[in-house]
C-alpha positions as CSV (number, residue, x, y, z in Angstrom):
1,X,61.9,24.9,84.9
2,X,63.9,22.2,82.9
3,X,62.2,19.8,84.5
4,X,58.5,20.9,83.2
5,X,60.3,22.0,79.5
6,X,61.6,18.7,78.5
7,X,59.0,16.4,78.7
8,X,56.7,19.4,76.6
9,X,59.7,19.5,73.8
10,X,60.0,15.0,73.8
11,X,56.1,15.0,73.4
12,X,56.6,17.6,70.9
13,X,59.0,15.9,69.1
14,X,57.4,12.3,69.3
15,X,54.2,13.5,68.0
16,X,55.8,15.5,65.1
17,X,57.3,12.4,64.1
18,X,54.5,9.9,64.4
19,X,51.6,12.4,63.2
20,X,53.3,14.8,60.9
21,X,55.8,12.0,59.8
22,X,55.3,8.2,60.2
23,X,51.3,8.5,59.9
24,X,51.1,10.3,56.2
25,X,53.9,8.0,54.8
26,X,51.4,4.7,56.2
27,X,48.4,6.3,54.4
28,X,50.2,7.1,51.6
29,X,51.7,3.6,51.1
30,X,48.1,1.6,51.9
31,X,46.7,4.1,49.3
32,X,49.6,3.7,46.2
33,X,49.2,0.1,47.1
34,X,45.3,-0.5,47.2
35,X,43.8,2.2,45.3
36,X,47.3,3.3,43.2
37,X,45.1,4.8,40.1
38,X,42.9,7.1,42.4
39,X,46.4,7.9,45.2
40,X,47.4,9.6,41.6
41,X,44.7,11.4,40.6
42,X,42.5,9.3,38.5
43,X,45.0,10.5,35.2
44,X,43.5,9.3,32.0
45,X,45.6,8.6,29.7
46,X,45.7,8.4,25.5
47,X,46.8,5.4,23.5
48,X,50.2,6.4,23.6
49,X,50.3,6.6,27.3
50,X,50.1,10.8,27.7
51,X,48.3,12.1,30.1
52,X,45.0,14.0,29.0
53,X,43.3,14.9,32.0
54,X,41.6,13.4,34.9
55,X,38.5,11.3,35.6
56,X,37.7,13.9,38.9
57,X,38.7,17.5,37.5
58,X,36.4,19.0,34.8
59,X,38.1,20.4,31.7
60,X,36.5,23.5,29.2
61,X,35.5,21.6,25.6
62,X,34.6,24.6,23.9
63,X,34.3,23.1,20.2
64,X,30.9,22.7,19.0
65,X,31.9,18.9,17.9
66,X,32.4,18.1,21.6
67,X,30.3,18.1,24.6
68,X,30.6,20.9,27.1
69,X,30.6,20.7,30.9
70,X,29.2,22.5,33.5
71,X,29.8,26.3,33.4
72,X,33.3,26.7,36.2
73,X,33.4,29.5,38.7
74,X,37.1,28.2,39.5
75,X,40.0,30.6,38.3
76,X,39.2,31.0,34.7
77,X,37.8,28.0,34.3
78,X,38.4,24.5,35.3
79,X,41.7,25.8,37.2
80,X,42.3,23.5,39.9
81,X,44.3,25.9,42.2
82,X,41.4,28.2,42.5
83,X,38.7,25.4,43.1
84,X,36.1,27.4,44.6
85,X,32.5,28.3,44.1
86,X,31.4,32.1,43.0
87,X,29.9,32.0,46.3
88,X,27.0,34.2,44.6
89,X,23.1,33.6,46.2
90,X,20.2,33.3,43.7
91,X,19.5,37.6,44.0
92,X,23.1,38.2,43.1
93,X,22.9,40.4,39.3
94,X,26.1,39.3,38.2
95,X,24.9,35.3,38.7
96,X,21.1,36.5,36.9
97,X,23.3,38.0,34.4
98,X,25.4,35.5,33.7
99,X,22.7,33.1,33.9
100,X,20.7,34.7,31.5
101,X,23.7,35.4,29.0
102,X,24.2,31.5,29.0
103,X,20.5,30.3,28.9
104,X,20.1,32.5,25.3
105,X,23.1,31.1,23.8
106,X,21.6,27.3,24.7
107,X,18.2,28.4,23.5
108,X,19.9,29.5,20.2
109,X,21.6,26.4,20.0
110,X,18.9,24.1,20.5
111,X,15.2,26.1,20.0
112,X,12.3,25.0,22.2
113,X,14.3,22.2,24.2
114,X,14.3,23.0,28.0
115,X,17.5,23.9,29.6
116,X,18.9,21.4,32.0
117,X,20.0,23.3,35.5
118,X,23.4,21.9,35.1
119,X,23.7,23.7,31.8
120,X,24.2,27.1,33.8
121,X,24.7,26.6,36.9
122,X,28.2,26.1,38.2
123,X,29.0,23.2,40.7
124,X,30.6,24.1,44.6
125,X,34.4,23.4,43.4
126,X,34.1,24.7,39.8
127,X,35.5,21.4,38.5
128,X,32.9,19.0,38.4
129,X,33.7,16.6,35.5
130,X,30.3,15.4,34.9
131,X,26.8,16.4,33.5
132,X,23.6,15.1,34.0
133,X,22.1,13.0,30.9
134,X,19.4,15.6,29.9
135,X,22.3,18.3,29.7
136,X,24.3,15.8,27.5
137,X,20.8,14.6,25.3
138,X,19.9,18.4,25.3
139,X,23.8,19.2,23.2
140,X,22.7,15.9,20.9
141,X,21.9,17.8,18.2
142,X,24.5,20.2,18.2
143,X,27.0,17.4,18.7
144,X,25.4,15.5,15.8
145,X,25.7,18.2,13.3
146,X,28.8,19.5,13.7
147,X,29.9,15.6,13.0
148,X,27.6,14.9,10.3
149,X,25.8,11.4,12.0
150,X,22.7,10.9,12.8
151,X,21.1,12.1,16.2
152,X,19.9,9.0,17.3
153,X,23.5,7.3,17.3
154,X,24.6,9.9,19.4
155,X,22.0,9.9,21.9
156,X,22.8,5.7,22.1
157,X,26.4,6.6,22.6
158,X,25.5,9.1,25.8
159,X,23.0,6.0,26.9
160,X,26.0,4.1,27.0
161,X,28.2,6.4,29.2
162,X,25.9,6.9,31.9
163,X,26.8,6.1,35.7
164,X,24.7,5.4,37.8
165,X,24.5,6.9,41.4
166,X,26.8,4.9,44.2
167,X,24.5,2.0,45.8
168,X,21.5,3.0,43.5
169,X,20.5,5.8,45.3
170,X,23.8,8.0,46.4
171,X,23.8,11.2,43.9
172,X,22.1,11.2,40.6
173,X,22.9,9.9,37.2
174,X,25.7,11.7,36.0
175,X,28.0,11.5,32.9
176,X,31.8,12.3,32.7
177,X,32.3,14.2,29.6
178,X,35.7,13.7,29.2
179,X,35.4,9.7,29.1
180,X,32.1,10.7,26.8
181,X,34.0,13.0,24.5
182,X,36.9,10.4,24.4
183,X,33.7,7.6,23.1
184,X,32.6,10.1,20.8
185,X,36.1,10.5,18.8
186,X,36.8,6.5,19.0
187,X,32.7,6.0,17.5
188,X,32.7,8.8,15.1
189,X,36.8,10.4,14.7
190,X,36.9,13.7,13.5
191,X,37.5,14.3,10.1
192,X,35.8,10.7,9.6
């Protein structure tokens, strides 16, 4: 019985140690020292080197000065640990409802304009960090009030910040509103 025990506990133990050990520290040194800004989560930092969030996690911008993201079914909003959908279908009452409750608030806010789907709809994590450019034109004018400029130089200043999809034709046009909130203080800083 030794005989057919030991080689099933060396195999064991080889393979823990080049699969559980040797393999994640190589991928984790080829990533730090090719790609070392995404290895670490694509931090974004302010001027004085602090982090304030991350280029690939959505965060809630509530003030009416600031562009909003997509609505997050994640935890209680934009919580990384409970990235999830709501995993609600289309019939579901509480998604209508919710839906519904949202879609008045942006018809208040901007009267007439159409709602962009992104507007109330929440992405498959919950943390998706960017909008499309008709949800970012269709908060223009809220955006534009609440900082006193003119409508115009904001709609430039979203222009500007979109991305375009991977390859030309991977995804859609997107916008990442914490870099576009981050040009929005540098062009027009609050209080100025």
């Amino acid at each position: 019985m030794l005989s057919h025990i030991r080689p099933a506990l060396v195999s064991m133990g080889l393979f823990t140690a080049l699969l559980g050990l040797a393999y994640p520290l190589a991928v984790t040194g080829v990533a730090q020292a090719a790609f070392p800004a995404q290895a670490n989560g694509s931090l974004v930092r302010d001027g004085g080197g602090r982090v304030i969030g991350s280029a690939l996690i959505g965060q809630a911008f509530a003030k009416p000065e600031y562009f909003h993201g997509r609505p997050s079914a994640a935890g209680n909003g934009y919580d990384a640990a409970a990235s999830s959908g709501s995993n609600m279908g289309p019939l579901n009452d509480k998604l209508i409802d919710r839906e519904k409750t949202d879609a008045s608030a942006l018809r208040a806010e901007n009267p007439g304009a159409a709602i962009p789907a992104d507007a109330v709809t929440t992405s498959a994590s919950g943390l998706d960090p960017d909008i499309s450019p008709a949800n970012a034109r269709f908060q223009a004018p809220r955006i534009a009030k609440a900082r006193g400029v003119p409508q115009n130089e904001v709609t430039a200043l979203i222009d500007r910040q979109i991305q375009q999809p991977l390859l030309g034709f991977i995804g859609q046009p997107r916008i990442n509103v914490l870099a576009l909130n981050r040009a929005l203080d540098a062009r027009f800083p609050k209080g100025g």
